[in-house]
N, C-alpha and C positions, 0 to 999 in steps of 0.2 A: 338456776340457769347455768349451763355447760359455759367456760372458757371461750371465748372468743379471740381469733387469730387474726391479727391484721398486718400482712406485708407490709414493710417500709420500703424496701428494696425487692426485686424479684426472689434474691436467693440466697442472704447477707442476715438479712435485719429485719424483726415483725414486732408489734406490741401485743401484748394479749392484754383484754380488758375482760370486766365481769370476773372477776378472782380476788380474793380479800383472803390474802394468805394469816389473818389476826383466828380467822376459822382453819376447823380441821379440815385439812385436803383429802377428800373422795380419790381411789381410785380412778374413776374413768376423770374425773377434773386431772390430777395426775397423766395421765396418757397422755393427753391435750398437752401438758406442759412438754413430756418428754420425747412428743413427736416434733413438736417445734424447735425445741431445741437440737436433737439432731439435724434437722431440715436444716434451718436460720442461722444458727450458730449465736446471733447476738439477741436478746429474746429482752424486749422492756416492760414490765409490768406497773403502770404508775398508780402512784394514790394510794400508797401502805401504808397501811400506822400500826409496825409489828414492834417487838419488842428484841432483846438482843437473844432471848430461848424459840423465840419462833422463829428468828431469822435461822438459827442454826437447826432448829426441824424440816425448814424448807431444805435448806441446803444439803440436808442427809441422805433425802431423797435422792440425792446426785449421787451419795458415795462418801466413802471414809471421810473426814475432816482433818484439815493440815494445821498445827499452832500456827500462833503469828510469828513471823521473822524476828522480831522483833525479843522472843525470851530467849534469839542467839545472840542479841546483842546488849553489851554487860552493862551501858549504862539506859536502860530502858526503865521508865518505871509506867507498866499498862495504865492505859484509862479506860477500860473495856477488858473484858475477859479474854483468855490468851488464845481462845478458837476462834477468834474474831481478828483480824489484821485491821489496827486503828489506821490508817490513810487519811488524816486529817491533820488540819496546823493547830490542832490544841493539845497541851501539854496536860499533865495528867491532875493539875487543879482545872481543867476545863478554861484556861484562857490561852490567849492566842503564841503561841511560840515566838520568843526573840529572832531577830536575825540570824544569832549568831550559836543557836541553840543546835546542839549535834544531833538530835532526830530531827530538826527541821532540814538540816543540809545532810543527811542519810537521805530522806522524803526525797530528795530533788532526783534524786535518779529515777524517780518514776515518770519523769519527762521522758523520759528515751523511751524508745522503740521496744517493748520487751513481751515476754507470754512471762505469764506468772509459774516459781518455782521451776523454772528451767533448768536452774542449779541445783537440783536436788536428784537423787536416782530416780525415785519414783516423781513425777514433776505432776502438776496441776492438772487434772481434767478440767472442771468448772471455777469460775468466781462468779460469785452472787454481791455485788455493791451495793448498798444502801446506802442513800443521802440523805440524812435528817435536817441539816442545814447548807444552803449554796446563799456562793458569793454573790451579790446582784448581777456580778460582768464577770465572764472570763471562767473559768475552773471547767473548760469543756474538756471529753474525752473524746480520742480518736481510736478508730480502729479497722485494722487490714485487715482481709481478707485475702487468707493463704493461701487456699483453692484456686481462687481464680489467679491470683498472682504467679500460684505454679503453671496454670495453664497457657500465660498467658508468654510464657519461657520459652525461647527457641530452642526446637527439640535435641541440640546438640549440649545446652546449657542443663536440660532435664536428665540425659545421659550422664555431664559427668558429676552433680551433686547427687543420684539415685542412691548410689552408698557410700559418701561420703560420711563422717561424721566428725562434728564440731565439739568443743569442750567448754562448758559452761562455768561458772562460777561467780556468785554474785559482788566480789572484790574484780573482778573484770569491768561489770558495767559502772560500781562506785568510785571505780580510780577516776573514768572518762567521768564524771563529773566532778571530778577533785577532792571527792570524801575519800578517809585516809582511814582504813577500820585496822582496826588492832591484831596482834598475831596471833590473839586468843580467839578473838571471831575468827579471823581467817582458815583457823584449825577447825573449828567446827561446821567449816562450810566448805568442805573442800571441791576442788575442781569437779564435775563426773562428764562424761562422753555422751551425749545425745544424739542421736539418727539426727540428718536434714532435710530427709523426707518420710513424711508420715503420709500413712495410707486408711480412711477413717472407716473404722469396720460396719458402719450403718449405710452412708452414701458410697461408701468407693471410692468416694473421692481421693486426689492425691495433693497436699499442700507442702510447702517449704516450710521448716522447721528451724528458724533461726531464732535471735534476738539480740539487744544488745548485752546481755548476760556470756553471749560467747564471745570468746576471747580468740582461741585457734582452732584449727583444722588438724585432724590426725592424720600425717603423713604429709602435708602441705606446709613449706616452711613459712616462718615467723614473720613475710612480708606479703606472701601470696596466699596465706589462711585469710588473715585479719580483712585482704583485701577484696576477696570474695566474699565474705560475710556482708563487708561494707556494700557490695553491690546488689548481693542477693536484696538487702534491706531497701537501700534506693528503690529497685525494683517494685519491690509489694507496697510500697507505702506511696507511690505515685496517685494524682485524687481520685482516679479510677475505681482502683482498688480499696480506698479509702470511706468511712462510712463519721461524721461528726455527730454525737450526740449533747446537746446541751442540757442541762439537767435541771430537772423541777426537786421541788421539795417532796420526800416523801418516794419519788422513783427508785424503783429494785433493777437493776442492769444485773443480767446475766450471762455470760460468753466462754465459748469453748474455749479452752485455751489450745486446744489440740490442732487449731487450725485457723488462727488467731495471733495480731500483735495487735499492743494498744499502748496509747501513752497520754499522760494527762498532761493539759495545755494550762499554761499561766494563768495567775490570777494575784492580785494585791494582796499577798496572806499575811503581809504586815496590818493591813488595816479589815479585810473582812474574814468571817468564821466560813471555813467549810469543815460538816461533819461527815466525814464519807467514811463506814465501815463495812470490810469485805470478809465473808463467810469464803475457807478457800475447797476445794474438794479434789484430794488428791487423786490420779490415776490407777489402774490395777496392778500394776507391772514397768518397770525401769523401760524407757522407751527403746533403748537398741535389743530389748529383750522381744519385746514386740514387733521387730522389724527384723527380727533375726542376724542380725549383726554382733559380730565379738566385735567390743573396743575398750580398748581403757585407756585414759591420760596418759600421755606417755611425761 
């Protein structure tokens, strides 16, 4: 039996059912994925029981694979393999992380508003999430839609971010949560310039290119960068634009990140286990290269 597609939303969000990624993926089963996915952008497959080498087979299918954030950061010790971004409150004996534990308060910046690997030259095409364990209440995930958010911009606002471009760096979104990363990290991660509007080569579509990972505006000073970012963001994450997923045991979420923000909502990670691990799938080309843009950090 072929994949089956089922819209959540007209033009956002679909489940596919009839798929047991633990088997080998057929090409035309494949097409079925990758036509949804460019359609949907946010694509839910529930009811997997893959392993952490299938999870990263599916997700190749997308495209080159990106380490985890995580072997930039010096006091990491993985609990999962380093192609895999661990996204969960357990430490690397499998039990629940202290309060006061420095990858738990790293973790909390994934509240914010963000697309994955923004901060990077080449940034995120896809992330594929896997949840092997959810907390009974709470640990939901949100997500915008950038498309329609661009579209829904008053055309003089479209005019002046067209070629703008923002500078991202993932010590920008850590600071706004009060994580303090080291100057060793910080050199390995240095600032890069990302387009604020992307243009997606399958639909056409046109979305806003932001997140909390940008910090300024090139050419824009130090109080009217920060604060069109901050607007742009109000904007797309209004509940319009907005899609809530709660999550079952066992569900694969997978989302463009090219036309995409998402942020993970609270939950008692002092007292319950979430295991959520993300396959990440890098893009072809540094984004201002794609959009034909010279920029660099200034």
């Amino acid at each position: 039996m072929n994949p089956s597609v089922w819209p959540v939303t007209e033009t956002f969000v679909a489940e596919i059912g009839d798929l047991d990624l633990s088997q080998p993926l057929s090409e035309a089963d494949w097409q079925v994925v990758e036509e949804a996915f460019e359609t949907y952008a946010i694509l839910i497959i529930p009811d997997q029981r893959i392993s952490q080498q299938q999870h990263i087979d599916f997700a190749l299918r997308f495209g080159p694979m990106d380490n985890s954030i995580l072997v930039n950061i010096s006091d990491a010790k993985p609990r999962v393999r380093t192609d895999i971004a661990d996204v969960s409150n357990l430490d690397g004996n499998d039990q629940i992380r202290a309060e006061d534990d420095r990858q738990r308060l790293y973790r909390l910046g994934n509240r914010l508003w963000h697309t994955d690997r923004s901060f990077k030259e080449v940034p995120a095409k896809a992330s594929l999430l896997y949840m092997r364990e959810i907390p009974p209440v709470g640990g939901h995930t949100e997500f915008a839609d950038m498309r329609a958010a661009y579209d829904a911009l008053p055309d003089a606002l479209q005019r002046k971010i067209d070629n703008l471009v923002a500078v991202h760096a993932i010590a920008y979104s850590r600071e706004k949560m009060g994580f303090e990363m080291t100057a060793e990290e910080i050199e390995t991660l240095l600032p890069v310039p990302q387009a604020m509007v992307r243009r997606h080569a399958y639909s056409g579509r046109t979305s806003i290119y932001v997140a909390s990972h940008a910090g300024e505006i090139v050419g824009m000073s130090d109080a009217d960068g920060p604060a069109l970012l901050a607007e742009l963001i109000a904007h797309a994450t209004q509940r319009q634009f907005v899609h809530t997923h709660r999550w079952r045991a066992n569900d694969l979420v997978i989302w463009d990140n090219r036309c995409t923000m998402h942020r993970g909502l609270t939950f008692d990670d002092q007292r319950w286990r979430r295991d959520a691990q993300r396959a990440t799938v890098m893009d072809v080309a540094p984004t201002c290269e794609q959009e034909g843009i010279e920029a660099a950090a200034e």
